[in-house]
C-alpha positions in Angstrom: -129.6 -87.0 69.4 -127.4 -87.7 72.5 -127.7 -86.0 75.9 -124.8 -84.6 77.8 -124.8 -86.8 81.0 -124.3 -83.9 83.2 -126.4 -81.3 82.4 -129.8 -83.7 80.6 -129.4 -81.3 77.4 -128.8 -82.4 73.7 -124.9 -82.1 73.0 -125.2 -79.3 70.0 -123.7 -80.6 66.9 -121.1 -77.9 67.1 -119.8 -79.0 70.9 -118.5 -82.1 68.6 -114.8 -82.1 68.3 -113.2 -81.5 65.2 -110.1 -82.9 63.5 -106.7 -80.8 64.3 -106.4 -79.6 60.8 -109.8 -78.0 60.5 -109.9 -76.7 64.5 -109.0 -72.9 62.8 -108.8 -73.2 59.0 -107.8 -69.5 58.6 -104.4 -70.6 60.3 -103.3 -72.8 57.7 -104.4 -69.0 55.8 -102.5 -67.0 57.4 -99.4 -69.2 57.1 -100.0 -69.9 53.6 -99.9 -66.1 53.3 -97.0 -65.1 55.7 -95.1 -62.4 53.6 -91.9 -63.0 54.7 -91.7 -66.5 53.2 -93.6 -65.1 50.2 -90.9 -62.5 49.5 -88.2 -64.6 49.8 -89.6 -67.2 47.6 -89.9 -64.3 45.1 -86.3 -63.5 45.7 -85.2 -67.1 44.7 -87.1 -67.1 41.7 -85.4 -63.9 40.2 -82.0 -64.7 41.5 -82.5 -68.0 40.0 -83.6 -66.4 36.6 -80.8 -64.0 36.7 -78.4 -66.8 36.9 -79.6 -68.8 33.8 -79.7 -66.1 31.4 -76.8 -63.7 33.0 -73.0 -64.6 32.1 -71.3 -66.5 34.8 -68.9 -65.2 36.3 -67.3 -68.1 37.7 -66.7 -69.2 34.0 -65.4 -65.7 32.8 -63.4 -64.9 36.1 -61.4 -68.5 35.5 -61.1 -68.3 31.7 -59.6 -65.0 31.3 -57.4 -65.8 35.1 -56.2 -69.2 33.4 -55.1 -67.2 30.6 -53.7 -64.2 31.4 -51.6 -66.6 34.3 -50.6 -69.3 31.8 -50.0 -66.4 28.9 -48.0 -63.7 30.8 -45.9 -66.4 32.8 -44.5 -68.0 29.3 -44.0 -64.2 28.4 -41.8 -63.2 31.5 -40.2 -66.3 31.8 -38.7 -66.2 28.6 -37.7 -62.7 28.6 -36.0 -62.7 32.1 -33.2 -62.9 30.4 -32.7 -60.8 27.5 -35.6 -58.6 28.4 -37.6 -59.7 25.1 -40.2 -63.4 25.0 -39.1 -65.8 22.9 -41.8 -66.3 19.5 -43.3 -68.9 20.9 -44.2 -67.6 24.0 -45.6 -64.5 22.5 -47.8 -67.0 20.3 -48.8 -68.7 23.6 -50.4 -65.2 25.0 -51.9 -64.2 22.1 -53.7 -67.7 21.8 -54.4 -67.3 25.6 -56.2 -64.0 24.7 -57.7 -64.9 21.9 -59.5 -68.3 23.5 -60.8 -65.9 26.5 -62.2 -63.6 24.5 -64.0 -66.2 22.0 -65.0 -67.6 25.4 -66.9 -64.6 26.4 -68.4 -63.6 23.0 -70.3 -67.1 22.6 -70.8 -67.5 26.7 -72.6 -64.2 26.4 -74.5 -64.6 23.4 -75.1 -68.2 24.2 -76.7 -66.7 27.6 -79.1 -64.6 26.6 -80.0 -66.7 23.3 -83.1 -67.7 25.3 -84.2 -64.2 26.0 -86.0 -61.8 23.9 -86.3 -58.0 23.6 -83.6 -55.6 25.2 -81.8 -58.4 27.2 -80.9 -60.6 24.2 -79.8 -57.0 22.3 -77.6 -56.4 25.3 -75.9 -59.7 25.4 -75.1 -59.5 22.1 -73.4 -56.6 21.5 -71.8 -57.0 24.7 -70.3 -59.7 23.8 -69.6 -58.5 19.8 -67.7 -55.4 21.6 -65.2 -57.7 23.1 -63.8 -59.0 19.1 -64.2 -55.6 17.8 -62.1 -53.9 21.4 -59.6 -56.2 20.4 -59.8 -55.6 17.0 -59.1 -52.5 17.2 -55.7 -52.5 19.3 -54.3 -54.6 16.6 -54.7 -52.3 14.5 -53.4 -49.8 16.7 -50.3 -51.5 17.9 -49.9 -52.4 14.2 -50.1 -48.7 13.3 -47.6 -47.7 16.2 -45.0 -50.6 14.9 -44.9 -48.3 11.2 -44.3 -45.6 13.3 -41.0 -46.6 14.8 -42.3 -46.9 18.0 -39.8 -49.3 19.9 -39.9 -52.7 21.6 -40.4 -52.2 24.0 -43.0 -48.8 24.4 -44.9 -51.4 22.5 -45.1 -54.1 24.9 -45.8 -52.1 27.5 -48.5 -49.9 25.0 -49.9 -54.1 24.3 -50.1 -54.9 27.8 -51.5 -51.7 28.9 -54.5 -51.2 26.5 -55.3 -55.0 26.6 -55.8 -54.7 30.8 -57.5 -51.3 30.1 -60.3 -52.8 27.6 -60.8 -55.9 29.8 -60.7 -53.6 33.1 -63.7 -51.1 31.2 -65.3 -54.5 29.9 -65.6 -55.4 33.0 -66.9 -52.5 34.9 -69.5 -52.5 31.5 -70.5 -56.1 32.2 -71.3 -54.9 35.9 -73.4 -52.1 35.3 -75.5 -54.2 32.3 -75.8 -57.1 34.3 -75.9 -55.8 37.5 -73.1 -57.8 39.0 -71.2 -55.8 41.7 -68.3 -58.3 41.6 -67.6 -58.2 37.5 -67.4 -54.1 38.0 -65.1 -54.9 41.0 -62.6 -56.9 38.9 -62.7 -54.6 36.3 -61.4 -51.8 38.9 -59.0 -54.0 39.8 -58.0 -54.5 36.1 -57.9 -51.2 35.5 -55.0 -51.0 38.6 -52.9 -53.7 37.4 -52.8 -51.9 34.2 -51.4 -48.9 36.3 -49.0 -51.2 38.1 -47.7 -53.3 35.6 -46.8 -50.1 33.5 -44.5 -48.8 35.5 -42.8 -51.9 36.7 -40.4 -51.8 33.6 -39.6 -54.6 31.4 -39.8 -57.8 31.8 -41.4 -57.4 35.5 -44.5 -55.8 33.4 -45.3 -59.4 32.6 -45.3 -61.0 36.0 -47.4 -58.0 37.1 -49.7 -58.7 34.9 -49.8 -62.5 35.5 -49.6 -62.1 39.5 -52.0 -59.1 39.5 -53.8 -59.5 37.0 -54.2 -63.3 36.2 -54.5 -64.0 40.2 -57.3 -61.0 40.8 -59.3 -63.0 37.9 -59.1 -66.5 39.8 -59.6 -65.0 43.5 -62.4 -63.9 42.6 -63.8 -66.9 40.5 -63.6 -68.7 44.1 -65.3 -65.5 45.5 -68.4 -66.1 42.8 -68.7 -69.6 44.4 -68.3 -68.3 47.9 -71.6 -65.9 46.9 -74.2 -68.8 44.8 -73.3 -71.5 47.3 -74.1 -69.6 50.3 -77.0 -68.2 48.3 -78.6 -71.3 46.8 -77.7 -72.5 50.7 -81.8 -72.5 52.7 -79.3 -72.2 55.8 -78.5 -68.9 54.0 -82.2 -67.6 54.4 -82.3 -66.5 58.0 -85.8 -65.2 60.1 -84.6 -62.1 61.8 -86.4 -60.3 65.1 -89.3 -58.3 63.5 -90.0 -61.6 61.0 -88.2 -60.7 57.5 -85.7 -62.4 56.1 -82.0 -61.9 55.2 -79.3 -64.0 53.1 
Protein backbone atom coordinates (compact mmCIF):
# COMPACT_ATOMS: atom_id res chain seq x y z
CA UNK A 1 0.00 0.00 0.00
CA UNK A 2 1.44 3.45 -0.81
CA UNK A 3 2.40 6.14 1.80
CA UNK A 4 1.36 9.70 1.49
CA UNK A 5 4.85 11.52 1.16
CA UNK A 6 3.89 14.14 3.59
CA UNK A 7 2.40 12.82 6.36
CA UNK A 8 4.42 8.79 6.29
CA UNK A 9 0.69 7.26 6.56
CA UNK A 10 -0.93 4.72 4.13
CA UNK A 11 -3.19 6.86 1.54
CA UNK A 12 -6.81 5.16 2.53
CA UNK A 13 -8.34 3.58 -0.42
CA UNK A 14 -11.14 6.01 -0.26
CA UNK A 15 -8.61 9.31 -0.47
CA UNK A 16 -8.33 7.78 -4.24
CA UNK A 17 -9.99 9.96 -6.75
CA UNK A 18 -12.90 8.88 -8.49
CA UNK A 19 -14.14 9.36 -11.97
CA UNK A 20 -16.49 12.62 -12.48
CA UNK A 21 -19.56 10.54 -13.17
CA UNK A 22 -19.49 8.52 -9.98
CA UNK A 23 -18.00 11.65 -7.56
CA UNK A 24 -22.01 11.99 -6.18
CA UNK A 25 -24.16 9.30 -7.91
CA UNK A 26 -27.34 10.55 -6.21
CA UNK A 27 -26.91 13.69 -8.58
CA UNK A 28 -27.37 11.96 -11.68
CA UNK A 29 -30.76 10.86 -9.09
CA UNK A 30 -31.93 13.68 -8.42
CA UNK A 31 -31.77 14.94 -11.99
CA UNK A 32 -33.17 11.87 -13.35
CA UNK A 33 -36.01 12.58 -10.97
CA UNK A 34 -36.43 16.49 -11.30
CA UNK A 35 -40.35 16.85 -11.39
CA UNK A 36 -40.58 19.63 -13.55
CA UNK A 37 -39.06 17.74 -16.58
CA UNK A 38 -41.06 14.70 -15.43
CA UNK A 39 -44.47 16.60 -15.72
CA UNK A 40 -43.81 18.02 -18.75
CA UNK A 41 -42.74 14.93 -20.36
CA UNK A 42 -46.16 13.58 -19.11
CA UNK A 43 -47.81 16.56 -20.69
CA UNK A 44 -46.38 15.69 -24.24
CA UNK A 45 -47.32 12.31 -24.06
CA UNK A 46 -51.13 13.09 -23.47
CA UNK A 47 -51.14 16.03 -25.75
CA UNK A 48 -49.58 13.84 -28.25
CA UNK A 49 -52.26 11.04 -27.72
CA UNK A 50 -55.00 13.55 -27.84
CA UNK A 51 -53.90 14.54 -31.21
CA UNK A 52 -53.82 10.99 -32.83
CA UNK A 53 -57.08 9.89 -31.79
CA UNK A 54 -58.99 13.54 -31.49
CA UNK A 55 -60.45 15.06 -34.93
CA UNK A 56 -58.14 17.72 -36.36
CA UNK A 57 -59.15 20.69 -36.45
CA UNK A 58 -56.95 22.01 -38.98
CA UNK A 59 -58.64 19.45 -41.42
CA UNK A 60 -62.22 20.25 -40.32
CA UNK A 61 -61.67 24.13 -39.93
CA UNK A 62 -60.33 24.06 -43.83
CA UNK A 63 -62.78 21.60 -45.25
CA UNK A 64 -65.98 23.13 -44.13
CA UNK A 65 -64.02 27.08 -44.70
CA UNK A 66 -63.17 25.83 -48.43
CA UNK A 67 -66.67 24.98 -48.79
CA UNK A 68 -68.83 27.15 -47.43
CA UNK A 69 -66.27 30.10 -49.35
CA UNK A 70 -66.27 28.24 -52.65
CA UNK A 71 -70.28 27.26 -52.21
CA UNK A 72 -71.87 30.56 -51.01
CA UNK A 73 -69.58 32.71 -53.50
CA UNK A 74 -71.07 30.62 -56.70
CA UNK A 75 -74.49 31.29 -54.81
CA UNK A 76 -74.26 35.23 -54.42
CA UNK A 77 -72.56 35.73 -57.41
CA UNK A 78 -75.07 34.41 -59.52
CA UNK A 79 -77.96 35.87 -57.80
CA UNK A 80 -76.57 39.49 -57.66
CA UNK A 81 -78.53 40.06 -60.24
CA UNK A 82 -81.94 38.78 -60.16
CA UNK A 83 -81.79 38.08 -56.50
CA UNK A 84 -82.15 34.15 -57.01
CA UNK A 85 -78.60 31.52 -57.88
CA UNK A 86 -78.54 30.12 -61.01
CA UNK A 87 -79.22 25.78 -60.76
CA UNK A 88 -75.96 25.19 -61.08
CA UNK A 89 -74.70 27.16 -58.49
CA UNK A 90 -77.08 25.92 -56.04
CA UNK A 91 -75.83 22.31 -57.07
CA UNK A 92 -72.24 23.59 -56.38
CA UNK A 93 -73.26 24.44 -52.50
CA UNK A 94 -75.10 21.61 -51.90
CA UNK A 95 -72.06 19.40 -53.21
CA UNK A 96 -69.78 21.78 -51.08
CA UNK A 97 -71.98 20.77 -48.04
CA UNK A 98 -72.37 17.53 -48.73
CA UNK A 99 -68.32 16.73 -49.28
CA UNK A 100 -67.72 18.65 -45.71
CA UNK A 101 -69.89 16.86 -43.99
CA UNK A 102 -68.88 13.26 -45.41
CA UNK A 103 -65.48 14.67 -44.53
CA UNK A 104 -66.21 14.91 -40.95
CA UNK A 105 -68.37 11.76 -40.46
CA UNK A 106 -65.36 9.34 -41.80
CA UNK A 107 -62.50 11.89 -40.22
CA UNK A 108 -64.22 11.32 -36.97
CA UNK A 109 -64.95 7.81 -37.05
CA UNK A 110 -61.75 7.13 -38.79
CA UNK A 111 -60.09 8.96 -35.57
CA UNK A 112 -61.24 7.16 -32.94
CA UNK A 113 -61.38 3.73 -34.93
CA UNK A 114 -58.16 2.88 -32.88
CA UNK A 115 -59.84 3.54 -29.53
CA UNK A 116 -62.07 1.41 -27.57
CA UNK A 117 -64.71 1.95 -24.92
CA UNK A 118 -66.55 5.43 -24.48
CA UNK A 119 -64.11 7.27 -26.80
CA UNK A 120 -64.72 5.24 -29.97
CA UNK A 121 -68.76 5.42 -28.90
CA UNK A 122 -68.36 9.18 -28.83
CA UNK A 123 -66.66 9.55 -32.09
CA UNK A 124 -69.09 7.69 -33.67
CA UNK A 125 -72.07 9.05 -33.05
CA UNK A 126 -70.59 12.31 -33.26
CA UNK A 127 -69.85 12.00 -36.36
CA UNK A 128 -73.29 9.87 -37.42
CA UNK A 129 -75.22 13.14 -35.96
CA UNK A 130 -73.67 15.29 -38.52
CA UNK A 131 -75.71 13.02 -41.74
CA UNK A 132 -78.71 12.60 -39.65
CA UNK A 133 -78.61 17.00 -38.58
CA UNK A 134 -78.59 17.34 -42.12
CA UNK A 135 -80.94 14.87 -42.78
CA UNK A 136 -83.23 16.23 -41.08
CA UNK A 137 -83.42 19.94 -42.55
CA UNK A 138 -84.09 18.42 -45.80
CA UNK A 139 -86.71 17.20 -44.76
CA UNK A 140 -87.74 20.28 -43.14
CA UNK A 141 -87.07 22.68 -45.88
CA UNK A 142 -88.77 20.07 -48.06
CA UNK A 143 -91.89 20.15 -45.75
CA UNK A 144 -91.79 24.18 -45.71
CA UNK A 145 -91.61 24.14 -49.79
CA UNK A 146 -95.39 22.10 -49.59
CA UNK A 147 -96.37 24.67 -47.45
CA UNK A 148 -96.04 27.62 -49.73
CA UNK A 149 -93.40 29.05 -47.98
CA UNK A 150 -91.65 31.51 -50.49
CA UNK A 151 -88.21 31.82 -52.05
CA UNK A 152 -86.92 33.37 -50.58
CA UNK A 153 -88.04 32.79 -46.51
CA UNK A 154 -86.59 29.51 -47.71
CA UNK A 155 -83.20 30.49 -48.55
CA UNK A 156 -82.79 32.39 -45.83
CA UNK A 157 -84.66 29.38 -43.47
CA UNK A 158 -81.68 26.97 -45.61
CA UNK A 159 -78.86 29.16 -44.78
CA UNK A 160 -79.87 29.80 -41.30
CA UNK A 161 -80.49 26.24 -39.87
CA UNK A 162 -77.48 24.86 -41.91
CA UNK A 163 -74.96 27.67 -39.90
CA UNK A 164 -77.09 26.83 -36.75
CA UNK A 165 -76.39 22.90 -36.79
CA UNK A 166 -72.78 23.40 -37.81
CA UNK A 167 -72.45 26.47 -35.14
CA UNK A 168 -74.10 23.71 -32.19
CA UNK A 169 -71.86 20.90 -33.95
CA UNK A 170 -69.28 22.80 -33.21
CA UNK A 171 -69.62 23.98 -29.74
CA UNK A 172 -70.57 19.86 -29.27
CA UNK A 173 -67.29 18.86 -30.82
CA UNK A 174 -65.63 21.33 -28.12
CA UNK A 175 -67.13 20.18 -25.12
CA UNK A 176 -66.55 16.09 -26.26
CA UNK A 177 -63.19 16.63 -27.27
CA UNK A 178 -62.22 19.19 -25.16
CA UNK A 179 -61.03 21.59 -27.84
CA UNK A 180 -61.56 25.34 -26.73
CA UNK A 181 -61.04 26.50 -30.37
CA UNK A 182 -63.89 24.03 -32.23
CA UNK A 183 -66.50 25.56 -29.40
CA UNK A 184 -65.03 28.98 -30.34
CA UNK A 185 -65.92 28.55 -34.06
CA UNK A 186 -69.03 27.24 -33.40
CA UNK A 187 -69.96 30.58 -31.45
CA UNK A 188 -68.87 32.27 -34.08
CA UNK A 189 -71.10 30.16 -36.48
CA UNK A 190 -73.83 30.59 -34.48
CA UNK A 191 -73.23 34.74 -35.16
CA UNK A 192 -72.92 34.57 -38.71
CA UNK A 193 -76.18 32.76 -38.72
CA UNK A 194 -77.51 35.89 -36.84
CA UNK A 195 -75.81 38.23 -39.38
CA UNK A 196 -76.40 36.76 -42.48
CA UNK A 197 -80.24 36.58 -41.67
CA UNK A 198 -80.85 39.83 -41.52
CA UNK A 199 -78.65 41.02 -44.30
CA UNK A 200 -81.51 40.39 -46.88
CA UNK A 201 -81.19 38.66 -50.09
CA UNK A 202 -78.62 38.06 -52.01
CA UNK A 203 -76.07 39.68 -49.36
CA UNK A 204 -77.19 36.54 -47.04
CA UNK A 205 -74.83 34.66 -49.23
CA UNK A 206 -71.67 36.74 -49.09
CA UNK A 207 -72.35 36.84 -45.31
CA UNK A 208 -72.19 33.65 -45.02
CA UNK A 209 -69.21 33.06 -47.34
CA UNK A 210 -67.12 36.20 -45.71
CA UNK A 211 -68.30 35.35 -42.21
CA UNK A 212 -68.82 32.29 -42.19
CA UNK A 213 -66.39 30.57 -44.80
CA UNK A 214 -63.45 33.14 -43.61
CA UNK A 215 -64.04 32.40 -39.56
CA UNK A 216 -63.54 28.50 -40.68
CA UNK A 217 -60.07 29.15 -42.47
CA UNK A 218 -58.81 31.91 -39.83
CA UNK A 219 -58.97 29.71 -37.57
CA UNK A 220 -57.48 26.51 -39.46
CA UNK A 221 -54.20 28.83 -39.55
CA UNK A 222 -54.94 29.57 -35.72
CA UNK A 223 -54.89 25.47 -35.13
CA UNK A 224 -51.34 25.56 -36.74
CA UNK A 225 -50.34 28.63 -34.79
CA UNK A 226 -51.28 26.35 -31.45
CA UNK A 227 -49.47 22.52 -32.41
CA UNK A 228 -46.42 24.25 -33.97
CA UNK A 229 -45.69 26.34 -31.11
CA UNK A 230 -46.74 23.31 -28.98
CA UNK A 231 -44.82 20.47 -30.57
CA UNK A 232 -42.02 23.63 -30.56
CA UNK A 233 -39.15 22.37 -27.26
CA UNK A 234 -38.54 26.30 -27.45
CA UNK A 235 -42.22 26.30 -26.42
CA UNK A 236 -41.45 24.57 -23.03
CA UNK A 237 -39.97 27.31 -20.96
CA UNK A 238 -38.32 26.86 -17.04
CA UNK A 239 -39.93 29.60 -15.13
CA UNK A 240 -38.47 31.31 -11.53
CA UNK A 241 -39.72 28.77 -8.95
CA UNK A 242 -38.54 25.69 -11.58
CA UNK A 243 -41.95 24.55 -13.38
CA UNK A 244 -42.62 24.75 -16.66
CA UNK A 245 -45.04 26.60 -19.01
CA UNK A 246 -45.85 26.34 -22.89
Amino acid sequence: MASDPTSGTPAQPEDRALPADQAHPEDDGARGLDPAETLRLIRQHQEAARDATGPDGRLLFGAWGLAWVIGYLAMWTTARETGSPEPWAGWVFACCIAGATAFTIVHSVTRTSGTRGASARIGALYGWTWFLAFTALGVVLGAMGEAGASPEVMAIAANGFACVIVGLMYIAGGLVFEEIRMAAVGGWMLVAAVLAAFAGMPNTYLVMAVAGGGGFLAMAVVEQVFRSRRRSPASAVRTEGGGWRA
